[in-house]
LOMI-374764 format. One line per 10 residues: their letters; for each residue x, y, z of C-alpha. Coordinates in pm, 1 decimal. Layout:
BEGIN
a	X,Y,Z | ...
This chain:
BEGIN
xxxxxxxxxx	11841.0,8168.3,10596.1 | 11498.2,8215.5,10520.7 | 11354.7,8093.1,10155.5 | 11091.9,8379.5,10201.9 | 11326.3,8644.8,9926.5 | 10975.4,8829.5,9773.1 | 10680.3,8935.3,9993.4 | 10339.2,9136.7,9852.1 | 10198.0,9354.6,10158.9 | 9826.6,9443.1,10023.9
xxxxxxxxxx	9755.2,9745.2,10265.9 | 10015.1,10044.3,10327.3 | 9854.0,10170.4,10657.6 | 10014.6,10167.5,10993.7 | 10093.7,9770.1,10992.2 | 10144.2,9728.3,10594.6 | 10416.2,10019.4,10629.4 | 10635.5,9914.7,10942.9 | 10631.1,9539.4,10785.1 | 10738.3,9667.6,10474.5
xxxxxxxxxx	11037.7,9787.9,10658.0 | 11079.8,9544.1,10904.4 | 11095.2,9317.5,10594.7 | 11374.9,9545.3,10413.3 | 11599.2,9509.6,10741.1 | 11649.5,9154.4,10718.6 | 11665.3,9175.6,10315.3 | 11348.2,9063.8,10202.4 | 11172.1,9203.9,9879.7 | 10929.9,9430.8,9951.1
xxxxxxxxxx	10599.1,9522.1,9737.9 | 10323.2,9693.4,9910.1 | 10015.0,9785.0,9711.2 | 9719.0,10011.9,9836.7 | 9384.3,10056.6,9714.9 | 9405.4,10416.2,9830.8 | 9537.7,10667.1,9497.6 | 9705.8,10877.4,9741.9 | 9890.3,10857.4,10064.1 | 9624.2,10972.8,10404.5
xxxxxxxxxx	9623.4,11383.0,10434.0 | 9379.4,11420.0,10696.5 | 9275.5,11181.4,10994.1 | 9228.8,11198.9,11336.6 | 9482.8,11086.4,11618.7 | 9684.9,10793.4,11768.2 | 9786.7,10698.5,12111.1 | 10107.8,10495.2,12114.3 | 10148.7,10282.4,12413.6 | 10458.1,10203.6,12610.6
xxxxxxxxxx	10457.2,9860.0,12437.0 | 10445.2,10021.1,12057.3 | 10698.9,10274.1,12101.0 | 10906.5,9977.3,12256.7 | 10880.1,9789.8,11940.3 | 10916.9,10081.0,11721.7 | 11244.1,10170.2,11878.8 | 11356.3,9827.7,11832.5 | 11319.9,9963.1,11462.4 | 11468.3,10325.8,11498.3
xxxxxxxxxx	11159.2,10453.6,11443.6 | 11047.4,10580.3,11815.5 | 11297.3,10924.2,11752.9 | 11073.5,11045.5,11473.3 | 10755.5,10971.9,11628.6 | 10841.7,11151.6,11938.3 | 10972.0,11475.1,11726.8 | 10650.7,11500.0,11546.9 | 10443.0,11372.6,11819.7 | 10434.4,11448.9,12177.6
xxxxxxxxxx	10522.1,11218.1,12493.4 | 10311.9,11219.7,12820.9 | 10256.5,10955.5,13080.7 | 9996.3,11054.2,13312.4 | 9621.7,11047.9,13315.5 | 9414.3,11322.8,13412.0 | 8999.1,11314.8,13481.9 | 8833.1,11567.5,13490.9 | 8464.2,11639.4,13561.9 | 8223.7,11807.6,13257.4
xxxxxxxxxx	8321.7,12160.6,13373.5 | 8652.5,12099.4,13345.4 | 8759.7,12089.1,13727.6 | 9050.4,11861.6,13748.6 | 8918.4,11526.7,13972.8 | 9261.7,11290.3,13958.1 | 9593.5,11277.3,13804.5 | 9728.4,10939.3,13803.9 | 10042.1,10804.0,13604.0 | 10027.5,10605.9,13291.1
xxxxxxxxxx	10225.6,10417.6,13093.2 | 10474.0,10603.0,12871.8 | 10287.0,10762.3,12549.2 | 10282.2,10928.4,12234.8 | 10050.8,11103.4,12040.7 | 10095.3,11193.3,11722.1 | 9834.0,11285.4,11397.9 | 9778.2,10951.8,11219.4 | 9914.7,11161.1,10833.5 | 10244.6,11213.1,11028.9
xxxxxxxxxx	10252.6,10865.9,11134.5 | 10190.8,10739.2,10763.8 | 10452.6,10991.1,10647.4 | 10748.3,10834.6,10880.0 | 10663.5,10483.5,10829.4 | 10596.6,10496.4,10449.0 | 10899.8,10741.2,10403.3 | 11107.0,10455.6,10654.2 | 10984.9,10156.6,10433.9 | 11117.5,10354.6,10048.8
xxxxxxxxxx	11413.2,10481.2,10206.2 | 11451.4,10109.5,10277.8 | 11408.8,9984.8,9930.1 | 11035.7,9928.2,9983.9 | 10829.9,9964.0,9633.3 | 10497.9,10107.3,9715.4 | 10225.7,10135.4,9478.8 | 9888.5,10314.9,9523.5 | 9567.5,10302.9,9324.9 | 9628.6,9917.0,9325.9
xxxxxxxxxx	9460.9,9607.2,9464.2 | 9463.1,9206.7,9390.6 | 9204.0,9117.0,9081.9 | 9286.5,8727.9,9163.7 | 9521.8,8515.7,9368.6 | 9599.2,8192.6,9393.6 | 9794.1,8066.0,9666.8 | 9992.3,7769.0,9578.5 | 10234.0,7580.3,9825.6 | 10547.4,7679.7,9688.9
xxxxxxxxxx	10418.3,8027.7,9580.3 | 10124.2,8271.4,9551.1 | 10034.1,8392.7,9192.9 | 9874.5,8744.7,9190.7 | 9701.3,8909.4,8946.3 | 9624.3,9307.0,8983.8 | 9353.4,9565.4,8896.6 | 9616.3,9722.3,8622.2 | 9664.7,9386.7,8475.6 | 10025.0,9269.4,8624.5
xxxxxxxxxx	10101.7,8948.5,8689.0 | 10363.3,8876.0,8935.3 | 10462.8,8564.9,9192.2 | 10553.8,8625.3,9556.8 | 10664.2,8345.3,9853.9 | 10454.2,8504.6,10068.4 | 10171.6,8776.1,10043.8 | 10123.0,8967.1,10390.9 | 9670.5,9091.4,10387.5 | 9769.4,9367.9,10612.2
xxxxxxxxxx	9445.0,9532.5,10475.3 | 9215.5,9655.1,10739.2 | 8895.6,9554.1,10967.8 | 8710.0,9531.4,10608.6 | 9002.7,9264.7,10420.8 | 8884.5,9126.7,10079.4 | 9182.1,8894.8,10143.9 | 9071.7,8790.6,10473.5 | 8690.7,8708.5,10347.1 | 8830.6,8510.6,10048.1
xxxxxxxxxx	9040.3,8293.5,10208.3 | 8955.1,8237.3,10600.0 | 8554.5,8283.2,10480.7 | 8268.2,8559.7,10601.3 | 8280.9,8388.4,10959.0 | 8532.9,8600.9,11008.0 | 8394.4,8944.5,10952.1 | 8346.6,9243.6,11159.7 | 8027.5,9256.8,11392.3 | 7956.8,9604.2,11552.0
xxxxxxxxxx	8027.1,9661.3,11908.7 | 7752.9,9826.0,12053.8 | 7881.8,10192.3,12026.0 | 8032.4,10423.4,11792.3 | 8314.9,10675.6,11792.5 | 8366.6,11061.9,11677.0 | 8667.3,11208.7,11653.8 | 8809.6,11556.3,11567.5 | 9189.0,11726.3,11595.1 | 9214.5,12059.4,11682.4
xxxxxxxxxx	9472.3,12329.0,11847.7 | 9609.3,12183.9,12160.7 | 9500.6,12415.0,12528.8 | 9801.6,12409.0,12788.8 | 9585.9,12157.8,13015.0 | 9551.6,11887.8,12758.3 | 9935.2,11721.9,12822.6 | 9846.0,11399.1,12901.7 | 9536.5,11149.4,12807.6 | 9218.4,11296.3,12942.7
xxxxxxxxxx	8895.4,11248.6,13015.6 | 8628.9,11470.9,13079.9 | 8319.9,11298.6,13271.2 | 7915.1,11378.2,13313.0 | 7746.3,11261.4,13606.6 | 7565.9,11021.7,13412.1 | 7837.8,10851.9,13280.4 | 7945.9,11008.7,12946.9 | 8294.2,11072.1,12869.3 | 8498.9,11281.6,12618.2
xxxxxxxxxx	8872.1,11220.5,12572.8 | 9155.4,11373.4,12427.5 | 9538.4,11388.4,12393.4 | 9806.0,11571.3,12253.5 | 9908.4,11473.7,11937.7 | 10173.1,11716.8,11882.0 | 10335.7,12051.0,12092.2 | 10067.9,12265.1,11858.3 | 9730.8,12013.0,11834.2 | 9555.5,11721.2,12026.6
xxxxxxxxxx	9270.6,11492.0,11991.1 | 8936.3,11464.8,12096.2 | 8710.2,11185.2,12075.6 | 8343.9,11102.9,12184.5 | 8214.8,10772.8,12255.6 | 7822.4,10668.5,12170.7 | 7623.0,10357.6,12294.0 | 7370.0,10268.3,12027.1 | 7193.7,9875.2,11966.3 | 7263.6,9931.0,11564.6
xxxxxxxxxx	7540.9,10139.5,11406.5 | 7434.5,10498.8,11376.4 | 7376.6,10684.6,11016.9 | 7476.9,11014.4,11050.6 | 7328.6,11276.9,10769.2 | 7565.6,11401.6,10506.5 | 7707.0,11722.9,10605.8 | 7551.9,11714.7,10959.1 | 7856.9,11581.3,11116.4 | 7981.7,11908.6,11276.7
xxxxxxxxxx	7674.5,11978.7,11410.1 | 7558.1,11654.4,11546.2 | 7896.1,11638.4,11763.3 | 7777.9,12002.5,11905.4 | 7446.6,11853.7,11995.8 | 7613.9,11548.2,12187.7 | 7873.7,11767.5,12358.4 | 7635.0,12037.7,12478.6 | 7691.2,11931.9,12849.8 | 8031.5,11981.3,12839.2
xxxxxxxxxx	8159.5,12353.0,12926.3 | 8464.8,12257.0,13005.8 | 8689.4,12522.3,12864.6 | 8863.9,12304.1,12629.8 | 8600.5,12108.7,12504.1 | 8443.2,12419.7,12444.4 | 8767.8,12640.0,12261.8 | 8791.9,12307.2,12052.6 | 8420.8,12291.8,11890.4 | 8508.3,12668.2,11835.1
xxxxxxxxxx	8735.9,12530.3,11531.0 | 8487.1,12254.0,11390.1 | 8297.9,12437.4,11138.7 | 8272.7,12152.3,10876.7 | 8135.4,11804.6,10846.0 | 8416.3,11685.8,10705.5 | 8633.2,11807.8,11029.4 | 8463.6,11480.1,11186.7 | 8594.2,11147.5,11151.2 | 8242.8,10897.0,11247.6
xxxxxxxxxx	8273.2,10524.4,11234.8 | 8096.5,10253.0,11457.2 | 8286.1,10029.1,11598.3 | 8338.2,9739.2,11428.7 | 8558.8,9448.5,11564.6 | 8693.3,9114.3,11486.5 | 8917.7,8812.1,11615.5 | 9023.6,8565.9,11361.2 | 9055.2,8239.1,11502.5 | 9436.7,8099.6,11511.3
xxxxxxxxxx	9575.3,7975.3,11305.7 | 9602.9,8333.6,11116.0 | 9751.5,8233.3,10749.1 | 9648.0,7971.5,10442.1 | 9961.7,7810.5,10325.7 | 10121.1,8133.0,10225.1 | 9886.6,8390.5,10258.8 | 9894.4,8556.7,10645.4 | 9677.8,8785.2,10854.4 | 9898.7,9136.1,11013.2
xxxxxxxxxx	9718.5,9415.9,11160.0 | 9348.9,9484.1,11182.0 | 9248.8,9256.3,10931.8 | 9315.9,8962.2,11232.0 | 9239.8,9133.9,11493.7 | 9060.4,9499.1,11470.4 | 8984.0,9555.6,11861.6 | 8791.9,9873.4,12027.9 | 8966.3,10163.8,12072.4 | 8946.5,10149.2,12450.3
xxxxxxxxxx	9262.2,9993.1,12518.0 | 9441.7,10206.3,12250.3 | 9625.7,9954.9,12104.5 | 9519.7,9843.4,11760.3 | 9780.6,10040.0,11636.9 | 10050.6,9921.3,11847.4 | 9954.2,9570.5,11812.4 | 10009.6,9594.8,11420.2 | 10306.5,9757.4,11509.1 | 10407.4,9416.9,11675.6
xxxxxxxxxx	10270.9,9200.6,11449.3 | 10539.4,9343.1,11208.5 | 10813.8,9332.3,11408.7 | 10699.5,9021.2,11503.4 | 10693.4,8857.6,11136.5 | 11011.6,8978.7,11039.1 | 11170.7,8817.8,11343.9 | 10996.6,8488.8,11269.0 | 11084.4,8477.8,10905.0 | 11452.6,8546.5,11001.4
xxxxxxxxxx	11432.3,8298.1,11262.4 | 11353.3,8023.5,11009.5 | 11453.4,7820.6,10726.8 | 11093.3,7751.5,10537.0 | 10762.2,7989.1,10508.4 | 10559.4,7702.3,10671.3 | 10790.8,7748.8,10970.1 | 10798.0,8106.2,10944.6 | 10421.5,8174.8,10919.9 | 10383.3,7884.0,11186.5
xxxxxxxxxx	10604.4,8086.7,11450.9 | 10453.8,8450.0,11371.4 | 10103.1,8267.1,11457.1 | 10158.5,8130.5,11755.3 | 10333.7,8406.8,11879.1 | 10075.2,8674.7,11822.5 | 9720.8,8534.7,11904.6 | 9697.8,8501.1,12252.0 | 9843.4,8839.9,12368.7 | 9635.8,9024.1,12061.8
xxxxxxxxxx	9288.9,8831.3,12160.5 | 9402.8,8924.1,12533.0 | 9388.3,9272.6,12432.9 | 9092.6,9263.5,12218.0 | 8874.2,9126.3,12531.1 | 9006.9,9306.6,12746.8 | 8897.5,9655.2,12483.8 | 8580.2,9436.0,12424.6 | 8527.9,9438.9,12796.4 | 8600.3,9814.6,12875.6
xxxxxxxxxx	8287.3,9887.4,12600.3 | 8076.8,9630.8,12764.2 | 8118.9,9800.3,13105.5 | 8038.6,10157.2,12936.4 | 7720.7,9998.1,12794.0 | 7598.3,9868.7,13087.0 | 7681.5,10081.4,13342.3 | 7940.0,10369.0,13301.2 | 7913.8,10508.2,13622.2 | 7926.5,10170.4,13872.1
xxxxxxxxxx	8165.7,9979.9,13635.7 | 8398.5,10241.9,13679.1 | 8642.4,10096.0,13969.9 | 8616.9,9779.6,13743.0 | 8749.7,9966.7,13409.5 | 9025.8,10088.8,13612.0 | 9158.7,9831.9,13758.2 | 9099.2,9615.7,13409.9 | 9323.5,9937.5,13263.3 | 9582.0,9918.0,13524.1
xxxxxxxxxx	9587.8,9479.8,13408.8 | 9609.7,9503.2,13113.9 | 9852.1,9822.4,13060.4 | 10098.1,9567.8,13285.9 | 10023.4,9335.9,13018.9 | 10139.5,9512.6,12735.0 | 10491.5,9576.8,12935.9 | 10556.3,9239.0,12889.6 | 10812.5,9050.3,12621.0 | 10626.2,9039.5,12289.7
């Protein structure tokens, strides 16, 4: 048995939450604080690969996502009119609105006997070889065997401890994203294609909406106006009639339907904890969306530290094991996301037999053991 009885998770978002109640099933303590005041109510969608919704049902949680969600497993191109090109299969998938994600995974980790507190963060920690002292914003003081920084691309935790070396550099392109009512042809993950290269994708994320996302090369992140959003994303989608592409913009009538963010990515270095402090999610390893999988590797990365600290009998062991087991096959996935933006950069339309067979690689990949 494991000495590791108390854990703090700083970061309730799609990793903090399924540790939380990974960490419950094998009858750890769990305490996960976010700096957010209130859970997510709005936000755009995910793709769950084969590989996530594998470790999720190693959970009981894949049932739930697939109610709320919706399962495909092809992939359809199209061109910018909307004339179907290819329909290949894909690995099994589901899509499902990121709030209804939160909502099963935080709801999973308090029905487990998770305590999680919002409007929170750590004031001061000290991390101490037999323990880690923490100090909040309200005041509290409490002790923990292990503290779990499962708090995004931008970690405070991550910066203090493994230093600024570590911090997110952008990526060479940025990302917009909107949901909106799902048409009959989007029922798997497509893309819509320009001759020159450009691509808009979407996806269902449930029987009634989907997902659409645009993808924009730039040398320095992008500033986008306040309140311009909804019509910047008209401007960049003009060339698109596709019907669906089209019906969607229909609903975006407000900046605040769009969800903009460059793309910002890091790779800690291994070894990914500080004596009792460790890395989970995005905040060691936030990749590009192209391979889909940021997500589902925090997703693993939980199931992943509740099987080491089970499999132990100290934290150094414990931490140790989860380490080793997670850096390769995340940093394999982040290049091979890193890559897929590269190729889009420099060449969208000639690298495309090269992205697709990188896809095909890497989706094989993710099938295997985690």
């Amino acid at each position: 048995m494991n000495a590791i009885k108390r854990v703090l998770i700083v970061g309730s978002g799609i990793g903090g939450a399924t540790a939380a109640f990974a960490l419950r099933r094998i009858g750890v303590d769990v305490h996960c604080i976010d700096i957010k005041p209130e859970a997510p109510m709005a936000g755009s969608g995910i793709c769950m690969l084969h590989n996530a919704m594998r470790a999720l049902n190693g959970l009981g949680l894949a049932e739930p996502c697939l109610d709320s969600g919706y399962r495909f497993d092809k992939f359809r191109q199209f061109n910018s009119a909307g004339e179907l090109l290819l329909t290949n299969p894909a690995p099994p998938s589901c899509g499902i609105r990121r709030p209804e994600l939160a909502r099963i995974l935080e709801g999973a980790a308090e029905g487990a006997g998770a305590i999680i507190d919002r409007g929170l963060t750590v004031e001061n920690l000290v991390n101490r070889e037999d323990g880690v002292d923490v100090r909040f914003s309200d005041g509290r003081e409490a002790t923990y065997d292990l503290v779990v920084a499962a708090d995004g691309v931008y970690s405070k935790l991550r910066d203090q401890l493994f230093g600024t070396d570590c911090s997110p550099r952008f990526a060479g392109q940025s990302v917009w994203r909107f949901n909106a009512p799902r048409p009959a042809e989007i029922d798997a993950f497509c893309l819509y294609r320009t001759p020159t290269g450009h691509t808009v994708g979407s996806f269902p994320t449930s029987q009634e909406s989907c997902y659409i996302f645009y993808l924009e090369n730039s040398q320095e992140p992008l500033r986008i106006p306040e309140g311009e959003a909804h019509h910047l994303i008209r401007d960049r989608l003009m060339e698109y009639t596709a019907p669906a592409i089209r019906e969607s913009l229909e609903f975006v009538t407000d900046a605040k339907q769009i969800i903009f963010r460059p793309l910002d990515i890091t790779l800690v270095p291994a070894p990914w904890h500080r004596s009792r402090v460790i890395l989970l999610g995005d905040a060691a390893h936030a990749p590009t969306p192209h391979m889909t999988s940021g997500g589902g590797m925090a997703i693993e990365d939980a199931v992943v530290l509740a099987e080491s600290i089970a499999a132990t009998s100290t934290a150094k062991a414990a931490v140790e094991m989860y380490s080793n087991r997670r850096y390769e096959r995340c940093k394999t996935i982040c290049d091979a996301s890193l890559q897929l933006c590269r190729n889009e950069q420099e060449d969208a339309l000639g690298n495309r037999e090269k992205s697709a067979g990188l896809l095909l690689q890497t989706y094989q990949y993710l099938g295997n053991p985690i």
